[in-house]
C-alpha positions as CSV (number, residue, x, y, z in Angstrom):
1,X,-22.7,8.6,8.4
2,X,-20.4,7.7,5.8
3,X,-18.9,10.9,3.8
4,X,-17.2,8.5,1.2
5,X,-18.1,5.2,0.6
6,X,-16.6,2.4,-2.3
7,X,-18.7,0.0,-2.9
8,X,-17.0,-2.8,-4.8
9,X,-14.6,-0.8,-7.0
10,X,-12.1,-2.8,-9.3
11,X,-9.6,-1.6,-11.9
12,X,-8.4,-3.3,-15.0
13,X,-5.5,-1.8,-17.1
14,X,-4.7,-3.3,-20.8
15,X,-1.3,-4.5,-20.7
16,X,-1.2,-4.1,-24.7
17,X,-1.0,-8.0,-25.0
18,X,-4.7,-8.4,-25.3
19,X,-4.8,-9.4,-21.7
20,X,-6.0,-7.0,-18.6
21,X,-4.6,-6.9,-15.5
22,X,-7.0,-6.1,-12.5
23,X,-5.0,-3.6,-10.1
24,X,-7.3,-3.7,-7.4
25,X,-10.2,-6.2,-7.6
26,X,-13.8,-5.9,-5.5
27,X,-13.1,-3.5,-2.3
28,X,-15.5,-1.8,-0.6
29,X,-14.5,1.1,2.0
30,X,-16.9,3.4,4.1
31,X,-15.6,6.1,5.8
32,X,-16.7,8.6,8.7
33,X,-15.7,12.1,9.1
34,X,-12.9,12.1,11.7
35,X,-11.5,8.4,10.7
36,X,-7.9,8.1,10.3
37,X,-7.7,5.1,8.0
38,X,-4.1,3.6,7.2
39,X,-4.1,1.6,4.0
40,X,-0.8,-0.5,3.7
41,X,0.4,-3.6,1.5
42,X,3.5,-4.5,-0.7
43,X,4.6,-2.5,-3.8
44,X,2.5,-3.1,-6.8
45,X,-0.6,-4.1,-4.3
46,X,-2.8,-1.4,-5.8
47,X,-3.0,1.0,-3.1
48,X,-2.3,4.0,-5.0
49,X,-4.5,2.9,-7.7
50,X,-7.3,2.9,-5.0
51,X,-6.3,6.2,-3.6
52,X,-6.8,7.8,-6.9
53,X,-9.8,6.7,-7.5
54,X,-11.2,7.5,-4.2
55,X,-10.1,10.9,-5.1
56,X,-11.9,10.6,-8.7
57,X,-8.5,11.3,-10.5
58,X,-8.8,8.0,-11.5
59,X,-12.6,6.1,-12.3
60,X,-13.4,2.5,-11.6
61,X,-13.8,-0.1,-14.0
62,X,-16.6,-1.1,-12.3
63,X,-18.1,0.0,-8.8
64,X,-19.4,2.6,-7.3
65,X,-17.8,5.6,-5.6
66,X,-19.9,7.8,-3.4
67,X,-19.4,11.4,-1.2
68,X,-21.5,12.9,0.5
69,X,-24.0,10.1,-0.9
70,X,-23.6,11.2,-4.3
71,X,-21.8,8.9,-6.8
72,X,-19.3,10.5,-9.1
73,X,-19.8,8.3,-11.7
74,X,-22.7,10.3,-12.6
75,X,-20.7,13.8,-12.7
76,X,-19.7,15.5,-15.5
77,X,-16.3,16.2,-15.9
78,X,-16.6,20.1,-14.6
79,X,-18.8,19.0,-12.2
80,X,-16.3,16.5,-10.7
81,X,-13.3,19.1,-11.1
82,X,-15.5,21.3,-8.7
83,X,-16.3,18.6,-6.1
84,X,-12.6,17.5,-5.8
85,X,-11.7,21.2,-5.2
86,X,-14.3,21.2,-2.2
87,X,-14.2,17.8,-1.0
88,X,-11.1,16.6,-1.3
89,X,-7.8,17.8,-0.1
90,X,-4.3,15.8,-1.6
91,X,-0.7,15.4,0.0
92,X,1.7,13.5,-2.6
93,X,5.0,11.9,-1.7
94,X,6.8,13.9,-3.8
95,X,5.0,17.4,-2.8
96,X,4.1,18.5,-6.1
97,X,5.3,22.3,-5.3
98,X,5.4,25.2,-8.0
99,X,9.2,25.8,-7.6
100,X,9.1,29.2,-9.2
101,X,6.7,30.2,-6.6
102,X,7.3,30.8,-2.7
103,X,6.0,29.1,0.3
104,X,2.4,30.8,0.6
105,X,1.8,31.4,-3.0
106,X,2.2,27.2,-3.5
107,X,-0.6,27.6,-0.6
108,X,-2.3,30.3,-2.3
109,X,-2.6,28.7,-6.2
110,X,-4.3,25.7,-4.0
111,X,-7.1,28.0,-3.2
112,X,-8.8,28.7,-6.3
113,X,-12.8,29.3,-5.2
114,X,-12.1,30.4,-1.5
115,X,-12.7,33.6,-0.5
116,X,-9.6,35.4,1.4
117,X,-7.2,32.9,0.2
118,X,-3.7,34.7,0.6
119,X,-4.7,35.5,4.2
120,X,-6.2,31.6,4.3
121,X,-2.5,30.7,2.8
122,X,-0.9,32.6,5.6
123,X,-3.1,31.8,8.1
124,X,-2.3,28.6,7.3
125,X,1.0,28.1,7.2
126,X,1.7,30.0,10.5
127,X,-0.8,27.6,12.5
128,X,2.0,25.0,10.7
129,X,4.9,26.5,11.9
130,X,6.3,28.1,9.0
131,X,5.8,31.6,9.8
132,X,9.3,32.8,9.3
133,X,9.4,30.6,5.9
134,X,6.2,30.8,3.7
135,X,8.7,33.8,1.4
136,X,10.8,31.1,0.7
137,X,11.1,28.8,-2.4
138,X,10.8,24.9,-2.1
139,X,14.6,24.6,-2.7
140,X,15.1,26.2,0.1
141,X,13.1,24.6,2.3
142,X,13.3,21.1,4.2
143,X,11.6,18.3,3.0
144,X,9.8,18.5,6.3
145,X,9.3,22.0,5.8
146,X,7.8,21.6,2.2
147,X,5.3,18.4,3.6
148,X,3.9,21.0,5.2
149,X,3.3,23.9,2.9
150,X,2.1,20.7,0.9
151,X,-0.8,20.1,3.6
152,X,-1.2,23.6,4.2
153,X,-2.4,23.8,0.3
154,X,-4.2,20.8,0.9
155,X,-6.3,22.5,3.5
156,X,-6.9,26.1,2.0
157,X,-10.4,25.0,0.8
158,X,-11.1,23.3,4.2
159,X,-12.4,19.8,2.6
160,X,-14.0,17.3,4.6
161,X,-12.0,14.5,3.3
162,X,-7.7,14.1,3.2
163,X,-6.2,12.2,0.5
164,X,-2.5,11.4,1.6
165,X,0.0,9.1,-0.8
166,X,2.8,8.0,1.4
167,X,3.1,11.5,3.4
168,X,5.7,10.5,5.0
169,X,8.1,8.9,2.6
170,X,10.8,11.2,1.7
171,X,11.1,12.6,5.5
172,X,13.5,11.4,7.9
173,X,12.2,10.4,11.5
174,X,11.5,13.7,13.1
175,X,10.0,15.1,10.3
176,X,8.0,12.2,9.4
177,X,6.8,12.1,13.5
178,X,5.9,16.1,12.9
179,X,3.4,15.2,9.6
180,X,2.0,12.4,11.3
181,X,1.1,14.5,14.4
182,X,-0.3,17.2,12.0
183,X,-2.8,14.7,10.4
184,X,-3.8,13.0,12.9
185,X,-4.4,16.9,15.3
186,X,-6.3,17.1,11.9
187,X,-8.6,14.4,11.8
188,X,-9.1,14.7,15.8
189,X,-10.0,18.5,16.5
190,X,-11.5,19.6,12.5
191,X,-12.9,16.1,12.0
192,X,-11.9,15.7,8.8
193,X,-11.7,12.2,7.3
194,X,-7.7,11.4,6.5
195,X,-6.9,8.5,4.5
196,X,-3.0,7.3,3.9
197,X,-1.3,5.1,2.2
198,X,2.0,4.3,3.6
199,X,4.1,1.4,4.0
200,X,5.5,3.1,6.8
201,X,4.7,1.4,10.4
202,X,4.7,4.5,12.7
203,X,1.4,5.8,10.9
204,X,-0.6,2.6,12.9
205,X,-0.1,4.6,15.8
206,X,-2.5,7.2,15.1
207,X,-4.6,5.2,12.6
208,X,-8.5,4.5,13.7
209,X,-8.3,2.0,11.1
210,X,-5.7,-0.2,9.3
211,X,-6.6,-1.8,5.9
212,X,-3.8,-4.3,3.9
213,X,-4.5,-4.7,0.5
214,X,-2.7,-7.4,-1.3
215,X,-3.2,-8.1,-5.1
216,X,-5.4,-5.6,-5.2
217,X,-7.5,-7.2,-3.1
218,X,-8.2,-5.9,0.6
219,X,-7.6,-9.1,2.4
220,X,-7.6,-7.6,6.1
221,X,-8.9,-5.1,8.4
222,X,-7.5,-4.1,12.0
223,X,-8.0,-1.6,14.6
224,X,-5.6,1.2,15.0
225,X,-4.1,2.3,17.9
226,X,-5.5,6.1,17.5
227,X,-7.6,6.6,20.2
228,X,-5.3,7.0,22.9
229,X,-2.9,9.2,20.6
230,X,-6.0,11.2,19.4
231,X,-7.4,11.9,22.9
232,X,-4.1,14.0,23.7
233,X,-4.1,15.8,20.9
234,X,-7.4,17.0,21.5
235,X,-7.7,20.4,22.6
């Protein structure tokens, strides 16, 4: 059963010139819990535009988006703010880290509504291997280092569904290879829906599913090559 579901969603932005510009045009997504989904095109193809909205940080111009069955479109703006906190978890190139604030209490501010949440925070960050770094400040931490206290906060509520905008970007290989095994252990022992967009090639590897969008259009869908990956990850 599908735990978020698009059904034809487009997006049209004003360009100021009396003329709209459709960013992503008529796609339709379903997606399980445990699905690793891969969405890749060019730059300017709309795949972060789609991502947001999937994510209801963003709403459709027209379409439909649904979790858990219920469509968003209907929520009130509180209401949404609360389901995004308990559904959705988000990973952002860039991190997005408080830099005034250490490791576990980036973790920690993540958490608003869960009960324990420092011990969550720390809990957390020690199943990622930062154990003997969540007192330390993003600056001094490794990009690698700081992807992960980025999906530690993105798990602190434990949401069903992972929202991840090009993960693995800023890393180099090993540390992009490291995040990419975190998601997909993930996706594969908590069965939690993880969604990507990524231009980056490795990530077919562990996707279930690979979607190409191309002027905002999704103009393909292939297999992944997860299956084999996932199995021996499983524990």
């Amino acid at each position: 059963m599908a735990i978020l579901e698009a059904k034809n969603i487009s997006k049209s932005f004003n360009t100021g010139t009396h003329t709209e510009v459709d960013a992503v045009s008529n796609v339709s997504l379903s997606v399980e819990a445990g699905d690793i989904i891969l969405i890749m095109g060019p730059s300017g193809s709309g795949k972060t535009t789609f991502l947001t909205m999937l994510g209801g940080l963003l709403r459709p111009s027209s379409g439909e988006i649904f979790i858990n069955d219920q469509s968003i479109e209907q929520l009130s703006v509180d209401r949404l703010t609360k389901l995004r906190r308990d559904h959705l978890g988000f990973i952002f190139q860039s991190f997005n880290l408080l830099e005034n604030l250490c490791a576990w209490e980036n973790v920690y501010v993540g958490g608003l509504g869960a009960k324990n949440r420092k011990s969550k925070a720390i809990e957390l960050l020690k199943r990622l291997g930062l154990e003997d770094r969540m007192h330390q400040k993003p600056r001094q931490l490794s990009g690698g280092e700081r992807q992960r206290v980025a999906i530690a906060r993105a798990l602190i509520n434990n949401p069903p569904i992972i929202l991840a905008d090009e993960p693995t970007a800023n890393l180099d290989s090993k540390n992009g290879f490291e995040v990419t095994r975190l998601l997909c252990e993930i996706a594969c022992q908590e069965q939690k829906a993880v969604i990507i967009v990524s231009h980056d090639e490795r990530l077919k590897r562990v996707a279930k599913r690979v979607i190409i969008i191309e002027d905002g259009r999704l103009v393909k869908e292939e297999l992944g090559q997860h299956q084999k990956y996932c199995q021996h990850h499983k524990s």
